[in-house]
C-alpha positions in Angstrom: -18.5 -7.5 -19.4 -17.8 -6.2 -15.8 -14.9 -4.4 -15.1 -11.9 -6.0 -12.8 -11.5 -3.9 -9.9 -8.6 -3.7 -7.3 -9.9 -2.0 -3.9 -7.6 -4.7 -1.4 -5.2 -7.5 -2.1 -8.1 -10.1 -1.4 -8.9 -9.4 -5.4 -6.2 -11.0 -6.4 -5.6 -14.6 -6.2 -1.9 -16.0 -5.0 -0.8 -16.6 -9.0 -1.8 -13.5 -9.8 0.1 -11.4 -7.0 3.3 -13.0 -7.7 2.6 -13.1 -11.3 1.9 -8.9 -11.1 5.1 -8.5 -8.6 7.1 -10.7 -11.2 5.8 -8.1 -14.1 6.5 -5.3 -11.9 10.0 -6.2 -11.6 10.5 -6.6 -15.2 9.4 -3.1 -16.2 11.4 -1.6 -13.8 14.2 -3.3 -15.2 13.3 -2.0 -19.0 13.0 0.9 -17.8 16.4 1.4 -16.3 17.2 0.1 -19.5 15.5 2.9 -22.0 12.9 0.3 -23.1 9.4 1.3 -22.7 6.0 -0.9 -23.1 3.7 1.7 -24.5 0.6 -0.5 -24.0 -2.0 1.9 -22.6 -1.1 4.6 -25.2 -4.6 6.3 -25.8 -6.1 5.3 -22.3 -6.6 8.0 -19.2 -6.7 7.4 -15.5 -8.9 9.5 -13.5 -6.8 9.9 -10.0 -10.2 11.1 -7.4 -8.0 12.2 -4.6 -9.9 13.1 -0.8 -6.7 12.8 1.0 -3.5 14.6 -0.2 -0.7 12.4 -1.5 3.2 12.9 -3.0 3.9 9.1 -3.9 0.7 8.1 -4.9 -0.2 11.0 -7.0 3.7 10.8 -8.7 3.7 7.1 -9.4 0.6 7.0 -10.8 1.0 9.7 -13.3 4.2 9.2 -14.2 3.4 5.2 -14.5 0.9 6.6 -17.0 2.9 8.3 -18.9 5.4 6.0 -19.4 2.7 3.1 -20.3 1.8 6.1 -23.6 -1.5 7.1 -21.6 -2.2 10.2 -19.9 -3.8 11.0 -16.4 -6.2 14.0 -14.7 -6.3 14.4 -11.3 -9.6 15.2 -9.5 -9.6 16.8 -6.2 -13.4 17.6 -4.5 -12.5 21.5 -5.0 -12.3 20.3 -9.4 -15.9 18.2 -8.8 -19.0 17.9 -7.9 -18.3 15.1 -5.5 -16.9 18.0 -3.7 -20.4 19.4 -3.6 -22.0 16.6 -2.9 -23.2 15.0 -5.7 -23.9 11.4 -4.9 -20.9 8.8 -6.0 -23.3 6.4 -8.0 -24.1 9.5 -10.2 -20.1 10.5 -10.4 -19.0 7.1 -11.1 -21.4 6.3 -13.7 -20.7 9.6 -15.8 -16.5 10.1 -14.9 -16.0 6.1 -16.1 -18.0 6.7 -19.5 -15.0 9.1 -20.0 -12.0 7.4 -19.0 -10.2 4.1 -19.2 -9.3 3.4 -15.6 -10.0 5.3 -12.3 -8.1 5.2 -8.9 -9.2 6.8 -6.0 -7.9 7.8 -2.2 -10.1 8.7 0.4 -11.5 8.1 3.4 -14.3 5.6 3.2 -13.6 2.3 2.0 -17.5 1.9 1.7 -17.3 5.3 -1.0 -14.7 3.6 -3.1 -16.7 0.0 -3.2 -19.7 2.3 -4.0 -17.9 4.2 -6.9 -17.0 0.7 -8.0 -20.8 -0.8 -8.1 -21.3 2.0 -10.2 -17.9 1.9 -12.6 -17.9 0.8 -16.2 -14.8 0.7 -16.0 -11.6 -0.9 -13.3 -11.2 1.0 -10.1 -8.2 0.9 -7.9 -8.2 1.7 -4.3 -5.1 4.1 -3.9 -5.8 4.2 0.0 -8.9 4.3 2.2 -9.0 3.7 6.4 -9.2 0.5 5.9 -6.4 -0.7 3.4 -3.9 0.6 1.3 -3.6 -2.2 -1.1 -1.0 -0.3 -3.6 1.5 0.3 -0.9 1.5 -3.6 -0.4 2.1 -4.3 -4.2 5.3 -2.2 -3.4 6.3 -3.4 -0.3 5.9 -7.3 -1.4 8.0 -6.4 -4.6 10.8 -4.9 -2.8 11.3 -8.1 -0.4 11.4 -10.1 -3.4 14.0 -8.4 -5.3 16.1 -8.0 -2.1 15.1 -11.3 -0.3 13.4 -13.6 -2.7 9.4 -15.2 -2.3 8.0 -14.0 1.0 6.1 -17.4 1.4 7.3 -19.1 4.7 8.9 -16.1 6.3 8.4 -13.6 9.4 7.3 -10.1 9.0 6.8 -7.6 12.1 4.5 -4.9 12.1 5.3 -2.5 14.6 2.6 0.2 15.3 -1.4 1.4 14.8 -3.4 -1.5 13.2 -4.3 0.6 10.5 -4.4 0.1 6.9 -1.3 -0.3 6.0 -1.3 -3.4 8.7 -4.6 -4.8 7.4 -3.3 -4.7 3.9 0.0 -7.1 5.0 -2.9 -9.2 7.1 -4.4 -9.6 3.6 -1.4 -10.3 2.1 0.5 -12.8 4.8 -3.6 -14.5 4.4 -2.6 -14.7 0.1 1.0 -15.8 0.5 1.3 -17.7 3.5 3.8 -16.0 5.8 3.4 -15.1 9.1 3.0 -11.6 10.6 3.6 -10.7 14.2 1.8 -6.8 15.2 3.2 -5.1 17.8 0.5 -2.7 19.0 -1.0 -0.8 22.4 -3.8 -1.9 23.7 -7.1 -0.3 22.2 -4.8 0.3 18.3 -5.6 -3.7 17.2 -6.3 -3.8 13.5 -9.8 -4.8 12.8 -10.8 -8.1 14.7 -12.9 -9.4 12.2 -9.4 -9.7 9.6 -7.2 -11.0 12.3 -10.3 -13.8 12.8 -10.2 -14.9 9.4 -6.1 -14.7 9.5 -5.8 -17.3 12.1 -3.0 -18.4 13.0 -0.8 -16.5 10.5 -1.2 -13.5 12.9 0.1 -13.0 16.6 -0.4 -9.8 18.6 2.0 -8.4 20.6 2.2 -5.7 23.3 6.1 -5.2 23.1 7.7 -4.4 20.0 10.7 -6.8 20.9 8.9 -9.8 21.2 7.3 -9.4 18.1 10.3 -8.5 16.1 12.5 -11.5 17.8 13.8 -13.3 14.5 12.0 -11.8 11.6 12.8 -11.7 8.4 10.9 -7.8 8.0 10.6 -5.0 10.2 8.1 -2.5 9.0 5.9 0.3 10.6 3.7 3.7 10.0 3.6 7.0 11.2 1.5 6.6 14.8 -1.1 9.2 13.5 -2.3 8.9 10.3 -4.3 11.5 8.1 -7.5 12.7 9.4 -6.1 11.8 13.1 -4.4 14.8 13.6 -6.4 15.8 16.5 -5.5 12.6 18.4 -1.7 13.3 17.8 -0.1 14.1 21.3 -2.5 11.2 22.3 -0.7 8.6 20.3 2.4 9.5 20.7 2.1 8.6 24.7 0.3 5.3 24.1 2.8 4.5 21.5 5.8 5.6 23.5 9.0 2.6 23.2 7.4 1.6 19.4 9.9 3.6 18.0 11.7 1.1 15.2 15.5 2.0 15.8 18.8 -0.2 15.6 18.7 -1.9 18.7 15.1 -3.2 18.4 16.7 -4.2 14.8 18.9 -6.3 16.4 16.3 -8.4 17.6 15.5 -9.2 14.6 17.3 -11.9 11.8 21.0 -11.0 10.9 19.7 -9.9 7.1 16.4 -8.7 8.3 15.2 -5.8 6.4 13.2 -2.2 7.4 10.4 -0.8 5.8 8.3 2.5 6.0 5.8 3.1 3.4 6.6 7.1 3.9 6.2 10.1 4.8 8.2 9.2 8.4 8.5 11.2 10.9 11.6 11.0 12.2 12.4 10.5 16.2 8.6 9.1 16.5 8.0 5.7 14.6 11.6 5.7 13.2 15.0 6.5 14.2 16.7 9.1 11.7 19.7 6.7 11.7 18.0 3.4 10.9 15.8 4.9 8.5 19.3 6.3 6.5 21.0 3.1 6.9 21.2 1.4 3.3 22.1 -1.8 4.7 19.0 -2.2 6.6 16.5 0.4 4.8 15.3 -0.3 1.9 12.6 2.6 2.4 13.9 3.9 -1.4 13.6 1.1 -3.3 10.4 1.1 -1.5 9.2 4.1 -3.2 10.4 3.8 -6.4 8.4 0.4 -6.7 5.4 2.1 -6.0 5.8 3.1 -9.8 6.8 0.3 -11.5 3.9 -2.1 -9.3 1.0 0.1 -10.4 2.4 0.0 -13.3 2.0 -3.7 -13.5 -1.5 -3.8 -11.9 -2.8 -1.3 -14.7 -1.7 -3.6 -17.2 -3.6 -6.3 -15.4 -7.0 -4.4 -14.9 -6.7 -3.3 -18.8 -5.9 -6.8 -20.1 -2.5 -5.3 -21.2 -0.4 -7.9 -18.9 
């Protein structure tokens, strides 16, 4: 039997992502509760990191945990990927050992390669092109502050990176439109916003694109690995910055997101960014916990 892998929202059909956000939900509500499911108890994640990480690496272990397995985290200084060993042979030897692998990289081409090769799930904890886990995150936190997404307006404000082509996938699974407010030269990739349609409409000014939403949301303006091009971006994405009065554009109970680390002052105001009536950055993050959680459950046939 093949193994179900996760590497972007487009493997999971519309049921399935509202029935994973609905699960995700519910074991963050045991768990404020003291109740634990203890499902995976026995089973190990392999966590293959390229890229350094505090929320991924946390929620993922600790999700572990509480689920009764146990995690090891891999860096290419602990393998021989680091060394160059190819990833068909890594895959095929680190999944005869473990239960369940996610990995964060670079390449989404490396991580679909490690997958080929898997016996067992993989999850794509972040690549260039998508960040797929973020999005479980993000989609749960607008339901349990908003209700179903489905028929609303988000804004993306920012680089079309991946955290932008992970909400094209998911406005494409659950029907809600997505206005991207981005410089020239930054649009995500145009072969997504093709098969998106008419769910997506590009902006130049952040205002435009934020008139009426239901969801503000937006990304540092260099990412990892773009470090180089920092002083760069922060010219061409000079008046991006998501602050209260672009806010108020937006709908009366429209809420802010960041999927974190921000850097205050650039992307995000300091003051919009601590305001709990509008920022629900912390819930954000928390959810990153309990939706993994869920969509571990689901790889493993544990749901």
């Amino acid at each position: 039997m093949q193994p179900r892998h996760f590497l972007s929202l487009a493997d999971l059909t519309r049921g399935e992502l509202n029935a994973l956000l609905q699960s995700a939900s519910e074991l963050k509500r045991a768990h404020r509760q003291g109740h634990q499911n203890t499902s995976l108890t026995g089973a190990v994640l392999a966590m293959i990191f390229e890229k350094s990480s505090t929320r991924t690496r946390v929620s993922f272990e600790a999700g572990m945990a509480q689920l009764g397995g146990s995690a090891l985290f891999l860096s290419p200084n602990d393998t021989q990927l680091g060394r160059g060993e190819p990833i068909q042979d890594s895959a095929r030897v680190i999944s005869s050992m473990v239960d369940i692998v996610m990995i964060r990289t670079f390449r989404q081409a490396d991580i679909e390669l490690f997958a080929k090769h898997s016996s067992v799930p993989v999850i794509n904890a972040l690549s260039d092109d998508y960040h797929p886990c973020q999005l479980l995150a993000d989609l749960q936190t607008f339901s349990e502050h908003r209700g179903s997404i489905t028929g609303k307006t988000v804004a993306w404000i920012g680089d079309g990176n991946n955290m932008c082509q992970s909400w094209i996938n998911a406005a494409m699974l659950l029907d809600f439109n997505l206005n991207i407010a981005c410089p020239e030269g930054y649009e995500p990739s145009p072969e997504l916003l093709e098969r998106a349609g008419a769910r997506i409409t590009l902006h130049r000014q952040p205002a435009s694109a934020v008139d009426g939403v239901d969801l503000v949301t937006t990304d540092v303006f260099a990412s990892m690995g773009q470090e180089a091009e920092q002083q760069l971006r922060l010219e061409k994405f000079n008046g991006f910055q998501v602050d209260h009065t672009l806010m108020s554009h937006a709908a009366n109970n429209a809420l802010f997101m960041h999927c974190l680390p921000a850097h205050r002052g650039e992307e995000v105001s300091a003051e919009l960014l601590e305001d709990s009536q509008i920022s629900v950055v912390w819930d954000e993050a928390e959810n990153r916990l309990h939706a993994q959680k869920a969509l571990m459950l689901l790889l493993l046939n544990k749901a």
